[in-house]
C-alpha positions in Angstrom: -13.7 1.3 -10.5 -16.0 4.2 -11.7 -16.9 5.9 -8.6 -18.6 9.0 -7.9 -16.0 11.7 -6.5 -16.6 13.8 -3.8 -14.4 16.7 -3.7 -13.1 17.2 -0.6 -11.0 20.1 0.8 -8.7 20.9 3.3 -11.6 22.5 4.9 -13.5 19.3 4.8 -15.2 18.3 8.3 -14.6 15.1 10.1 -18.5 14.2 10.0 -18.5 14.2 5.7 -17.2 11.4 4.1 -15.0 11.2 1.1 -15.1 8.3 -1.7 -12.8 6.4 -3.6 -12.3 8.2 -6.4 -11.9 6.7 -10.2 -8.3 5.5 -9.3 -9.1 2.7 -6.7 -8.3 -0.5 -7.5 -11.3 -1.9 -6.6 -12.4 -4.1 -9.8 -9.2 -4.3 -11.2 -8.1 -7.9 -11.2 -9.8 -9.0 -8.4 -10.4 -12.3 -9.5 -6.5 -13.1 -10.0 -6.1 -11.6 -6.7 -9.0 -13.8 -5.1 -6.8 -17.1 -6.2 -4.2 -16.3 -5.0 -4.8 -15.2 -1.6 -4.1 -18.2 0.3 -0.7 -18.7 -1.6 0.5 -15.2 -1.5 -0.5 -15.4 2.6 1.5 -18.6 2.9 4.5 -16.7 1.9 4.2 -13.6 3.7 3.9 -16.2 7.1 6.9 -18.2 6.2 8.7 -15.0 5.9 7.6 -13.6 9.3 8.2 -16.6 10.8 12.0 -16.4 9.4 12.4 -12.9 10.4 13.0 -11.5 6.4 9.2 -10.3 6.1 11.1 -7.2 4.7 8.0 -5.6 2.9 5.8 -5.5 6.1 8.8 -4.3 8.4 9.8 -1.6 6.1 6.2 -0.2 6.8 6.0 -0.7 10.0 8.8 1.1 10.9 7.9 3.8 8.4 4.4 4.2 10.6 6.4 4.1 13.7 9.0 6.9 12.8 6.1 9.0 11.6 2.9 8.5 13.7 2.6 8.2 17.5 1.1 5.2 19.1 -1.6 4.6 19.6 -3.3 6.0 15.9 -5.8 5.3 13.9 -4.5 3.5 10.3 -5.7 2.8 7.0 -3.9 -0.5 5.4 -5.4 0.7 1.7 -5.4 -2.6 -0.1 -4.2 -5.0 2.5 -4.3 -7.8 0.5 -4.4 -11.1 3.4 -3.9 -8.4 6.4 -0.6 -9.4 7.4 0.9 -5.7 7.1 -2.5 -4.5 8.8 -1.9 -7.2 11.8 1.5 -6.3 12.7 0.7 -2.4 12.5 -2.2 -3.5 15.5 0.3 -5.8 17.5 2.1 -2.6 17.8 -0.6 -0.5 19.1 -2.4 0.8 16.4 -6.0 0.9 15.7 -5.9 -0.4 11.8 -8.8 -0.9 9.0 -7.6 -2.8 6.2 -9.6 -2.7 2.9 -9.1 -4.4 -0.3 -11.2 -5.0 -3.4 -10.6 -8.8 -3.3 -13.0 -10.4 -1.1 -10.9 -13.6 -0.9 -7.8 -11.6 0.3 -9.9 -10.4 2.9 -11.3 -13.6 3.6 -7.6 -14.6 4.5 -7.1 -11.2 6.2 -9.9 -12.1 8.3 -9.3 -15.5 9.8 -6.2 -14.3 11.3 -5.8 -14.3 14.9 -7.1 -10.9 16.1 -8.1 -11.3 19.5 -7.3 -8.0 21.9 -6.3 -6.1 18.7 -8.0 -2.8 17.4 -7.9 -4.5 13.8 -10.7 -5.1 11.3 -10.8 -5.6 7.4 -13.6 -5.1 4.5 -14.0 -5.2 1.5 -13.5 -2.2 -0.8 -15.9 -1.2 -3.0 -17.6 2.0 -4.9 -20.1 2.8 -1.5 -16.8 2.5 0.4 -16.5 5.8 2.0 -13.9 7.4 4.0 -14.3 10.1 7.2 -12.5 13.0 6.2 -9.7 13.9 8.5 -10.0 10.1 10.2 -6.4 8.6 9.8 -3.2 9.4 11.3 -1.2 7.0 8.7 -2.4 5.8 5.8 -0.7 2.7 4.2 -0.3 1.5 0.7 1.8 -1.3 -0.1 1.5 -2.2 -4.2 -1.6 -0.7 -5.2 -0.6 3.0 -6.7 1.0 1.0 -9.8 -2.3 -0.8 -10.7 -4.4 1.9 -10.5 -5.5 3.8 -13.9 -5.6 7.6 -12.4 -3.3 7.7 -9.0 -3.6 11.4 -8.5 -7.8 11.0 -7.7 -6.5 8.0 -5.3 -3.9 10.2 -3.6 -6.4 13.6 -3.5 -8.6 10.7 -1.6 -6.0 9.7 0.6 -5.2 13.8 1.5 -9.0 14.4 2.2 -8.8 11.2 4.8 -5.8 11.8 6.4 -5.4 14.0 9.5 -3.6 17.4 9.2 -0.7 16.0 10.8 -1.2 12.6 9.2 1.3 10.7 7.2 0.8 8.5 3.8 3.1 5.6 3.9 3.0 3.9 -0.1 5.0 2.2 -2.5 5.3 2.0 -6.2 6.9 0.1 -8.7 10.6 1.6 -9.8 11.1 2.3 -13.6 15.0 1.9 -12.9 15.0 -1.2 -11.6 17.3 -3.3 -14.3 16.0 -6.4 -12.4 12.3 -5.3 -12.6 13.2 -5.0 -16.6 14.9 -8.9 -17.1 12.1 -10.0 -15.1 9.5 -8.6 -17.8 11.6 -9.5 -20.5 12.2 -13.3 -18.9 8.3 -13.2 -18.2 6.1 -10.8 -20.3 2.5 -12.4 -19.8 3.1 -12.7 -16.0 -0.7 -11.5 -15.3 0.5 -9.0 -12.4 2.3 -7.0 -14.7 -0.2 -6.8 -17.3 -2.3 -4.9 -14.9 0.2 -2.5 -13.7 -0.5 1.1 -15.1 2.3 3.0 -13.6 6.2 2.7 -13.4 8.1 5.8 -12.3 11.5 6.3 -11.2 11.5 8.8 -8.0 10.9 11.7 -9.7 8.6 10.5 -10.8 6.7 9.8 -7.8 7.7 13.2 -6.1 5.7 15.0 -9.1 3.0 13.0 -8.7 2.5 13.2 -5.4 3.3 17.0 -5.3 0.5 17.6 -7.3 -1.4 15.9 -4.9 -0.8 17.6 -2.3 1.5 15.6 -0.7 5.3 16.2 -0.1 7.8 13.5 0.5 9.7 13.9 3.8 11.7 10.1 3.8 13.3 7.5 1.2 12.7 6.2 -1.3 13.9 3.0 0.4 14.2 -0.5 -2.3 13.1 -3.5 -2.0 11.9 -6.9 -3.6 13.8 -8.6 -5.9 13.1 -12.1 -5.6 16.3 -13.4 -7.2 18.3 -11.8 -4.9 16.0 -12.1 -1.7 15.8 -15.7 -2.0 19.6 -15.9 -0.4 21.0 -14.5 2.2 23.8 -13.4 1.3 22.9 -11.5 -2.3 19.5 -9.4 -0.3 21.3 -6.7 0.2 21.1 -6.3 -3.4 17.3 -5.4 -3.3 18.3 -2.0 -2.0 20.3 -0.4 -4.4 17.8 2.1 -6.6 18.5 0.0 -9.8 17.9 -3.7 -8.6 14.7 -3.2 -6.3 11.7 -3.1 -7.9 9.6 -1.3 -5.4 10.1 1.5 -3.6 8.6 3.2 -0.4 8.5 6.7 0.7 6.8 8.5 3.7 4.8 11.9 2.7 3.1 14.3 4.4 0.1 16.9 3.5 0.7 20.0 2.4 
């Protein structure tokens, strides 16, 4: 997305707005992402409903050993909202936003009645309150995103002082992250991802963003492995998981 950026300090007042700065995602892809909403939401409720949602509990319990209930949350590229809803069923107030308007068509047409939980779509007149969020989650959207230190100087300006950014990225050492892209080089996920970085990495990155990392990184998602029950174990070890999460705070 080309954006206009607003620069925004730590200065900033609550009643300005920042904007999604050239690092979004909004744009990017959008059209895979709007066909396979429905699928990749069908997946995410089969694993719920089997208890081994483990990329939506990993976040929630990141956002509930960091930020108090009840809090205001940004789900930053929710995707179908299924993080966004279980972050509301446990108290918090959430906005989810993605750039795919099918994905938040899904997101949507959940069951939302008595929760503090609404979606929209993401676009470049998407503007954020500075200072608004106590939490801000991002679950796979840093890796497709051509410039992730405007995103993350985006996320600073919107979070609270005491407010906590919650994201994942994709992990360079993950030996099963590298079969899978030999086994399936035009897989059209990966031909959008920008970004792979080990932890380092990500702590450099997000350092010079102003952020600092205070917990993980924690691995996960390796679908060989997660598929039985015995061998998912394996997802967490730093050179099988292809994602990571870690929990920063502002500087």
């Amino acid at each position: 997305m080309r954006a206009e950026a607003i620069a925004a300090s730590d200065e900033t007042t609550r009643d300005e707005t920042v904007s999604p700065q050239e690092g979004s995602p909004t744009g990017i892809g959008d059209s895979l992402f709007d066909r396979t909403a429905e699928a990749f939401a069908r997946t995410a409720d089969a694993q719920i409903a089997a208890g081994r949602y483990v990329r939506g509990q990993l976040f929630v319990d990141a956002v509930k050993r960091s930020s108090p209930q009840p809090g205001r949350v940004l789900d930053y590229g929710c995707g179908p909202g299924r993080i966004s809803r279980l972050l509301s069923e446990e108290g918090y107030a959430v906005t989810g936003l993605d750039p795919s308007s099918g994905m938040v068509d899904v997101a949507r047409a959940q069951a939302r009645a008595g929760l503090a939980l609404e979606f929209g779509v993401l676009d470049a007149d998407t503007g954020f309150e500075a200072g608004a969020y106590d939490a801000i989650v991002c679950s796979s959207v840093i890796e497709y995103v051509e410039d992730p230190e405007e995103l993350l100087r985006t996320f600073h300006a919107a979070l609270a002082p005491a407010g906590v950014l919650i994201a994942s990225y994709a992990n360079r050492g993950s030996l099963w992250g590298s079969y899978a892209r030999l086994r399936n080089p035009a897989a059209p996920h990966r031909s959008l991802q920008h970004h792979l970085w080990t932890f380092r990495g990500a702590k450099r990155v997000l350092a010079r963003s102003g952020f600092e990392i205070v917990a993980g990184p924690t691995y996960y998602d390796a679908e060989g492995f997660d598929r039985r029950p015995g061998l998912r174990f394996m997802s967490a070890l730093p050179w099988i998981g292809t994602l990571a999460i870690v929990t920063a705070v502002r500087r």
